[in-house]
C-alpha positions in Angstrom: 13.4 68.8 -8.2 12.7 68.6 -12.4 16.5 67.6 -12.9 15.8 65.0 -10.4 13.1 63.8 -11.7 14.2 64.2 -15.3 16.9 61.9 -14.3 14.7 59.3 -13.0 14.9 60.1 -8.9 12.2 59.4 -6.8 9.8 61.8 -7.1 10.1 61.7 -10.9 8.6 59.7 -14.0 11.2 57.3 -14.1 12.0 56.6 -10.7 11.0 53.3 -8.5 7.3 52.7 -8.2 6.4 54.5 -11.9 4.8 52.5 -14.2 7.7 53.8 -16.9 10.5 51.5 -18.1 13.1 54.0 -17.0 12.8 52.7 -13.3 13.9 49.1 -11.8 11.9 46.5 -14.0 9.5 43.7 -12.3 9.3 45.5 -9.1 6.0 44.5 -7.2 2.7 46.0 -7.8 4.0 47.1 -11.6 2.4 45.3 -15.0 5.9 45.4 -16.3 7.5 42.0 -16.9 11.5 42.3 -14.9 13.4 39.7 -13.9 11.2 38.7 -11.7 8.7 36.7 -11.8 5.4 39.2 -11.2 2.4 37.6 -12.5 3.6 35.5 -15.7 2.2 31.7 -16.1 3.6 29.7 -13.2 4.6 26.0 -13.9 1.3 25.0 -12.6 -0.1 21.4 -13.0 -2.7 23.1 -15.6 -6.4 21.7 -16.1 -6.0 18.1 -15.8 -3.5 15.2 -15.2 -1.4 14.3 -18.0 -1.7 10.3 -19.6 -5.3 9.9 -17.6 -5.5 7.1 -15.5 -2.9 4.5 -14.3 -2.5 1.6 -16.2 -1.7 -1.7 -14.4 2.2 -2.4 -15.7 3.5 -5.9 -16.5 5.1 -7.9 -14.0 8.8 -7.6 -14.4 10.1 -10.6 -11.7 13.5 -9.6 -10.0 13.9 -13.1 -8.4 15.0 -16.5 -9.6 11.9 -18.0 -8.5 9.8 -15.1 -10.0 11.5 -15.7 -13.4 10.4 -19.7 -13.4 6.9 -18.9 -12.3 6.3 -16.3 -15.2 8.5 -19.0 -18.2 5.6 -21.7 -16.2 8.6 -23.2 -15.2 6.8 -23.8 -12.0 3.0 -24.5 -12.5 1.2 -24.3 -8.9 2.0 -23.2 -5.3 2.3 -26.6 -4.3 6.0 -27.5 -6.5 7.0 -24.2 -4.1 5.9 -25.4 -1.1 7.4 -28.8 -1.7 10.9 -27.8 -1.9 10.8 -25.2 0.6 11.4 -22.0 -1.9 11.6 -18.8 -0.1 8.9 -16.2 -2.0 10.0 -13.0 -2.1 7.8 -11.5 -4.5 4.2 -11.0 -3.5 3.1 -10.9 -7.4 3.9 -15.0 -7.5 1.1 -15.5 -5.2 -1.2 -13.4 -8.1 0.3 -15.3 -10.6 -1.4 -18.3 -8.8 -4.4 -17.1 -6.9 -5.2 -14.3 -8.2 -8.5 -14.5 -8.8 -9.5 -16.4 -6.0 -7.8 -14.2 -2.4 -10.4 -12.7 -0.7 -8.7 -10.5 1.9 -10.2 -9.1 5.4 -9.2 -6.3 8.2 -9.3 -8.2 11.6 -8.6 -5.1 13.6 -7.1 -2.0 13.5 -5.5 -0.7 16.5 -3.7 3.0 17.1 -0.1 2.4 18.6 1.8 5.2 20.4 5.5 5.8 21.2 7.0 8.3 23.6 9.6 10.4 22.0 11.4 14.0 22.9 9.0 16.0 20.8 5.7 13.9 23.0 3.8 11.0 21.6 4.0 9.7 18.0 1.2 7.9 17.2 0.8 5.1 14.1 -1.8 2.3 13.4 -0.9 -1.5 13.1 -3.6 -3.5 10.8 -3.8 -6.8 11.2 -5.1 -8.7 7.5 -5.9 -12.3 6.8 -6.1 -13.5 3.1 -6.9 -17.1 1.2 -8.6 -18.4 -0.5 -11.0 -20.6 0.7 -9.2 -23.5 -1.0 -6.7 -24.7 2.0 -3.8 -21.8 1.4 -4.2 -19.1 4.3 -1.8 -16.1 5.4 -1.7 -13.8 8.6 0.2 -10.6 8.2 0.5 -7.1 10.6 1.9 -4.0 9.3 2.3 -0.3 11.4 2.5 3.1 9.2 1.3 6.3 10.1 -1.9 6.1 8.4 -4.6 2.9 7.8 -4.7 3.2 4.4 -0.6 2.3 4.0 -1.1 -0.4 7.1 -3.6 -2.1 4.8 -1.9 -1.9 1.8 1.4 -3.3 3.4 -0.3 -5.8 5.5 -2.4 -7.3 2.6 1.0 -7.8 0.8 2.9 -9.2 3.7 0.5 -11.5 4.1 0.4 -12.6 0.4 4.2 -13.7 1.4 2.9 -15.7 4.4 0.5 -17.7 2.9 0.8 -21.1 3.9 -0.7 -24.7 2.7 -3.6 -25.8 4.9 -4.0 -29.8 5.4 -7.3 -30.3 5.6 -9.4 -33.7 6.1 -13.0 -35.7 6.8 -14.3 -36.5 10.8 -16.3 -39.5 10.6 -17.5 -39.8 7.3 -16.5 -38.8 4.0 -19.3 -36.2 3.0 -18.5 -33.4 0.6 -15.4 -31.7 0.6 -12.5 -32.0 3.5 -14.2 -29.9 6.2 -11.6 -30.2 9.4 -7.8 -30.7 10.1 -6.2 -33.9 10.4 -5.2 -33.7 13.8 -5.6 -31.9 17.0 -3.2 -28.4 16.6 -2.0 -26.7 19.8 -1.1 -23.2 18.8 0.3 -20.3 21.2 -2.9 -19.2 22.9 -5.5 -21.7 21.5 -6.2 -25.1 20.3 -8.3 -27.2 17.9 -9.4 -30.2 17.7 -11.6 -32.4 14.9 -15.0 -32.0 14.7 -17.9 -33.3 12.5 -20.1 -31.4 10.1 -21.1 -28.1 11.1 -19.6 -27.4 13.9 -17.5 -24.4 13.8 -15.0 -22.2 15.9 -17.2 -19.0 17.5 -14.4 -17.1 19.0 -14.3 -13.0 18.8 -14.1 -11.4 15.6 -10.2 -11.1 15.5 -9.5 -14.6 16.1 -12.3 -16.2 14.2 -11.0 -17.5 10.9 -11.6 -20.7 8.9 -9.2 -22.0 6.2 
C-alpha cells in the first residue's frame, strides 16, 4: 500500500482526486489549471456591449434607380411614377418622404397551419403608411412574432405606395378634399362627396388619403 501510493495509485498523494500535480491535471472539483477548462475566464460578453449604441449607416443604393435618386438625378416621386419605374428599394421612399409617413397597425391577426409536429402558429399585420399629401400604401406581412410582422409590413408597404388623385366637389374651398371620380374597388365603393363628409367604416377599413 505505501509503494502504491508512493507511486501515485489511488489511495496515495499523487493519485486521481489529490490536489497534488503528480495526478491527472484539470480533473473536476481540483483548483489546478489541466487541459481542461475548470474555472478559468470564459469568453463571456463581459460588462457591457462593445461600440455603445447603433449608429444609423449611410444609404448605400444597390439599384439603378436607387443610384439616380441619391446623384438627385431624379428629384420627386412623381418623375418615378411617370415613367412607370419599378422601386425596389424601400430607402427611395425615405429619401422622398421621409419626414412626412406616418404609419398605422390596422389589425393584427394570429394565423395557424397544420403540420406533422400539430399547429404552427404566426401573426399577419396588416400596416397602412402616407403621408397625408395624396401618396398612400397598403402592405401585409406574416412572421412568427408581431414585432418582425410590423417591421416587414411597414417596409412592404413603403414599396406600395401609390399616387392619390385627388380633387374639389362643388366648389373650390381649401385644399382638394375628394377623388375625381366614383372608384369601384373589390368589396367597396366611393363616390364624391362635399365638405366634411367622410367614410365611417370599421377600424380596419377606414382610411383617408
Amino acid at each position: 500500500a505505501d509503494d502504491a501510493g508512493a507511486a501515485g495509485g489511488p489511495g496515495g498523494p499523487g493519485g486521481p482526486g489529490t490536489g497534488n500535480r503528480g495526478g491527472f491535471l484539470g480533473d473536476f472539483g481540483s483548483g489546478i489549471r489541466g487541459r481542461g477548462r475548470g474555472r478559468r475566464w470564459g469568453r463571456g460578453r463581459g460588462h457591457g456591449a462593445r461600440g455603445g449604441k447603433a449608429k444609423d449607416k449611410e444609404w448605400m443604393p444597390v439599384t439603378k434607380l436607387g443610384c439616380l435618386v441619391k446623384d438627385m438625378k431624379i428629384k420627386s416621386l412623381e418623375e418615378i411614377y411617370l415613367f412607370s419605374l419599378p422601386i425596389k428599394e424601400s430607402e427611395t421612399i425615405d429619401f422622398f418622404l421621409g419626414a412626412s409617413l406616418k404609419d398605422e397597425v390596422l389589425e393584427i391577426m394570429p394565423v395557424q397551419k397544420q403540420t406533422r409536429a400539430g399547429q404552427r402558429t404566426r401573426f399577419k399585420a396588416l400596416v397602412a403608411i402616407g403621408d397625408y399629401n395624396g401618396h398612400v400604401g397598403l402592405s401585409v406581412k406574416c412572421s412568427k412574432e408581431v414585432a418582425t410582422a410590423i417591421r416587414g409590413a411597414i417596409i412592404l408597404a413603403k414599396l406600395s405606395i401609390v399616387p392619390v388623385r385627388r380633387d374639389y366637389w362643388g366648389n373650390k374651398m381649401g385644399k382638394p378634399h375628394t377623388v375625381p371620380c366614383k372608384v369601384t374597388g373589390r368589396w367597396k365603393r366611393i363616390s364624391l362627396c362635399p365638405w366634411g363628409r367622410q367614410i365611417f367604416p370599421d377600424r380596419t377599413q377606414k382610411y383617408s388619403p
